[in-house]
C-alpha positions as CSV (number, residue, x, y, z in Angstrom):
1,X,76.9,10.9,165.7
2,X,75.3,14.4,165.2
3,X,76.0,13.4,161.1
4,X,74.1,10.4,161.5
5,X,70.8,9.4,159.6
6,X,69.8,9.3,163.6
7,X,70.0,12.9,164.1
8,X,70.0,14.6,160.2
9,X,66.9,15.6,158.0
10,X,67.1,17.8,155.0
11,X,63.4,19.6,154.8
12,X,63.8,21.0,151.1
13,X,60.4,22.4,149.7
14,X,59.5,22.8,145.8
15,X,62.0,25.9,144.3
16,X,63.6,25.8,147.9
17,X,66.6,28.6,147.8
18,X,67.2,29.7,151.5
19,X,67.5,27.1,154.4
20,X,67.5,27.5,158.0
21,X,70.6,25.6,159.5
22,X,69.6,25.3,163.2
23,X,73.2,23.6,163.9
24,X,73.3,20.4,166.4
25,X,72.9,22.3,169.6
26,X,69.9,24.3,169.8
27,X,66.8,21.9,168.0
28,X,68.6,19.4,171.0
29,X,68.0,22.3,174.0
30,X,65.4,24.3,172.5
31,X,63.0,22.3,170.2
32,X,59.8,24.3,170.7
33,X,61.9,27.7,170.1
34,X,63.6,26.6,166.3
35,X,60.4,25.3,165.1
36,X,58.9,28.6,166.0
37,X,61.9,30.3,164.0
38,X,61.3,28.1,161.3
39,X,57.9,28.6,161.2
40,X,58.0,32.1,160.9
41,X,60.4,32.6,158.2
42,X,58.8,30.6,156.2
43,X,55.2,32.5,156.5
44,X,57.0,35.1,154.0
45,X,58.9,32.1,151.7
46,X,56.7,29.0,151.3
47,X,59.6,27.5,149.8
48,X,61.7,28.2,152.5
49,X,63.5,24.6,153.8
50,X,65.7,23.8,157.1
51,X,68.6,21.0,157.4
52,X,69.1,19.6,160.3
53,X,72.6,18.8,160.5
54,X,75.8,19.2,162.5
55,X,78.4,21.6,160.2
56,X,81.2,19.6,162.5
57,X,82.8,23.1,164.0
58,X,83.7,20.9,167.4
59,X,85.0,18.1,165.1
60,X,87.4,20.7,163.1
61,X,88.0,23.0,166.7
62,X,89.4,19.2,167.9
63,X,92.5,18.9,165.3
64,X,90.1,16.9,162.9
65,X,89.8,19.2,160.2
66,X,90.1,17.0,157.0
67,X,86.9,15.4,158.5
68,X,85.0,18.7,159.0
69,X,86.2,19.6,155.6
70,X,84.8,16.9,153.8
71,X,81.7,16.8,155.5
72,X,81.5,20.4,155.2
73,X,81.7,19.8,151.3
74,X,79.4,17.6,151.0
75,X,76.4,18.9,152.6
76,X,77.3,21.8,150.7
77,X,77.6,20.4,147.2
78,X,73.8,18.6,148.3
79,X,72.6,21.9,148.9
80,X,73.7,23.2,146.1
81,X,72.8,20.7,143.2
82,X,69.2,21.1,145.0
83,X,68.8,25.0,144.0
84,X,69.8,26.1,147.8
85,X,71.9,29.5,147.2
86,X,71.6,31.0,151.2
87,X,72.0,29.9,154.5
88,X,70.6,31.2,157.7
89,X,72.1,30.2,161.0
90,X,71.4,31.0,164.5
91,X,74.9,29.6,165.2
92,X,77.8,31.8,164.8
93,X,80.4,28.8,164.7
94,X,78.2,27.2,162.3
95,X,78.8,30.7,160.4
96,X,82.2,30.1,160.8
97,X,82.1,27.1,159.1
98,X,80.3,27.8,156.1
99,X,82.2,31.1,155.6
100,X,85.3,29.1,155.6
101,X,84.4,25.9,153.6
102,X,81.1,26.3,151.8
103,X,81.4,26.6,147.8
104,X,78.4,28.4,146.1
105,X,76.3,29.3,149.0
106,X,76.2,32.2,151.5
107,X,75.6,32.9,154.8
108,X,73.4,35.1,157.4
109,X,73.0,35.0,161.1
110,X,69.1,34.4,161.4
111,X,68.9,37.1,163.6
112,X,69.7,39.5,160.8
113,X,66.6,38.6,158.8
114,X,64.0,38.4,161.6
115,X,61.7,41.4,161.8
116,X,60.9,43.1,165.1
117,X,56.9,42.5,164.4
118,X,57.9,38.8,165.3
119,X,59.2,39.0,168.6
120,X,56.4,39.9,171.2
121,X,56.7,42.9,173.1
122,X,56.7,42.2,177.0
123,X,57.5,46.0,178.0
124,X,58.8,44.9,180.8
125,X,61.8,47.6,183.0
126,X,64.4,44.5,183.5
127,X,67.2,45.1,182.0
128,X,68.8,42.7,179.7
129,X,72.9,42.0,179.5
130,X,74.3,40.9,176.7
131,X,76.6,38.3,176.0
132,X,78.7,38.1,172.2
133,X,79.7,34.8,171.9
134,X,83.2,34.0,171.3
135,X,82.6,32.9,167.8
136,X,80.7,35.6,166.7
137,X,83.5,38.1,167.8
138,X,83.9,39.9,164.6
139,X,79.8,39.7,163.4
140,X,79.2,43.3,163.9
141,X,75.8,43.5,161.9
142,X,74.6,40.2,163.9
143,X,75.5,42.1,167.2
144,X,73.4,44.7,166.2
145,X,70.4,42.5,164.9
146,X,70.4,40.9,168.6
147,X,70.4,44.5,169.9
148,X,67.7,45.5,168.1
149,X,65.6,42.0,168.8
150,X,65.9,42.5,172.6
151,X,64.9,46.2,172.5
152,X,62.0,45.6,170.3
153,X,61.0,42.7,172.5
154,X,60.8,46.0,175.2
155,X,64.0,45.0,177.4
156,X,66.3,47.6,178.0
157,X,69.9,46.5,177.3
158,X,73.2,46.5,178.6
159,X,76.9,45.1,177.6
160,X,79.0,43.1,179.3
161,X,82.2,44.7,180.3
162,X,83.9,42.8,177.6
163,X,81.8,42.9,174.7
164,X,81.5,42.9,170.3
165,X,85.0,42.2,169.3
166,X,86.5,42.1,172.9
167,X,84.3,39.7,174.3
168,X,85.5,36.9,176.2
169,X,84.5,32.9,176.2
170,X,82.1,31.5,178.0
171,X,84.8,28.1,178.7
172,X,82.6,26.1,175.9
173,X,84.6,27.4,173.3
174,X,86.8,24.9,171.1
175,X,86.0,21.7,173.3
176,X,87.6,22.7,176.5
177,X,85.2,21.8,178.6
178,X,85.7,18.4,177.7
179,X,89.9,18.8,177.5
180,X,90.8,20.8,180.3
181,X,87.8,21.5,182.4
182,X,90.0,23.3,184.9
183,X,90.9,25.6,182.6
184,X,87.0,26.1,181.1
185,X,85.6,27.1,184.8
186,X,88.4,29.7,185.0
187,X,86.8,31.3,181.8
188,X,83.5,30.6,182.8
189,X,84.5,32.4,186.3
190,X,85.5,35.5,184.6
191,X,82.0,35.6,182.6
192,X,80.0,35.2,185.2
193,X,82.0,37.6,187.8
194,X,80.9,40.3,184.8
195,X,77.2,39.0,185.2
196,X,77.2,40.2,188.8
197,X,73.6,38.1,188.9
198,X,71.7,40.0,186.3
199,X,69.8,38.2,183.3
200,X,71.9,37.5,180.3
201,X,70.6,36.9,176.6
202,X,73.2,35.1,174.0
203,X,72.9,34.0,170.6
204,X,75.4,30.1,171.1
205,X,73.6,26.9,172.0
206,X,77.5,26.5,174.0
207,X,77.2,29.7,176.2
């Protein structure tokens, strides 16, 4: 369903290289807050587009990875034959995805392009915890894009016990909310235990 015409629109401008790849979860949650993204990358690239799509990451973390594949390669052949050579996601399993299966395009966190002057400063003494997703384990420059987003934005920042490369999941990951829901509050137990009720920033439409 998140393939559908229903829920898909390719936004390609005139000489459009770079596109912003939203993923399925966040334009559903957070509407207002993509099209602001959007909007202000493309104040420095005119030609800057954005695909609404789903890159099928739950499809291919469910055992159906031909499907994911081919779906994979399709959008990206599209993308390609239209002139698009980058991708910007604010997804890391939608990084995942293209890393693994897209042929003739590459692929940044958003996060890594997005200059401080964007984010407004609220200079505010709260400190802000942060939680890596799962699937962005092993992303060390997007960690410390995020980092230097939530400082700039005047937050002062701390980690969660586990953290980077030792992070642990939220319970979302791979579908096993759906599967084994048991199992997904256990995970979801430990998170929040290191939480101990402070405010928590992420960078995953699932945590």
């Amino acid at each position: 369903m998140g393939m559908s015409r229903r829920f898909t629109w390719y936004g390609l401008p005139e000489g459009c290289t770079r596109v912003l790849f939203p993923g399925c979860g966040l334009p559903g949650t957070r509407p207002a807050g993509i099209r602001k993204l959007y909007e202000q990358l493309r104040e420095r690239d005119r030609s800057f587009g954005i695909v609404l799509d789903c890159c099928g990451r739950i499809s291919n973390d469910l055992g159906r990875e031909d499907f994911a594949c081919s779906m994979m390669e399709e959008m990206c052949t599209f993308l390609v034959n239209h002139g698009v050579r980058e991708v910007l996601v604010v997804c890391p399993n939608c990084h995942d995805m293209f890393k693994d299966y897209a042929t003739g395009l590459s692929v940044r966190m958003a996060y890594e392009v997005l200059p401080e002057k964007e984010i407004p400063s609220v200079q505010s003494e709260k400190k802000i915890l942060i939680h890596d997703p799962c699937g962005g384990r092993f992303l060390e420059t997007c960690h410390a894009s995020v980092r230097r987003l939530v400082s700039s934005a005047g937050f002062s920042i701390e980690d969660m016990a586990h953290t980077r490369e030792r992070t642990l999941c939220c319970g979302n990951g791979a579908g096993v909310d759906s599967l084994s829901p048991e199992m997904s509050g256990k995970w979801l137990e430990c998170v929040s235990r290191e939480t101990a009720g402070r405010v928590v920033a992420t960078y995953c439409a699932g945590c």
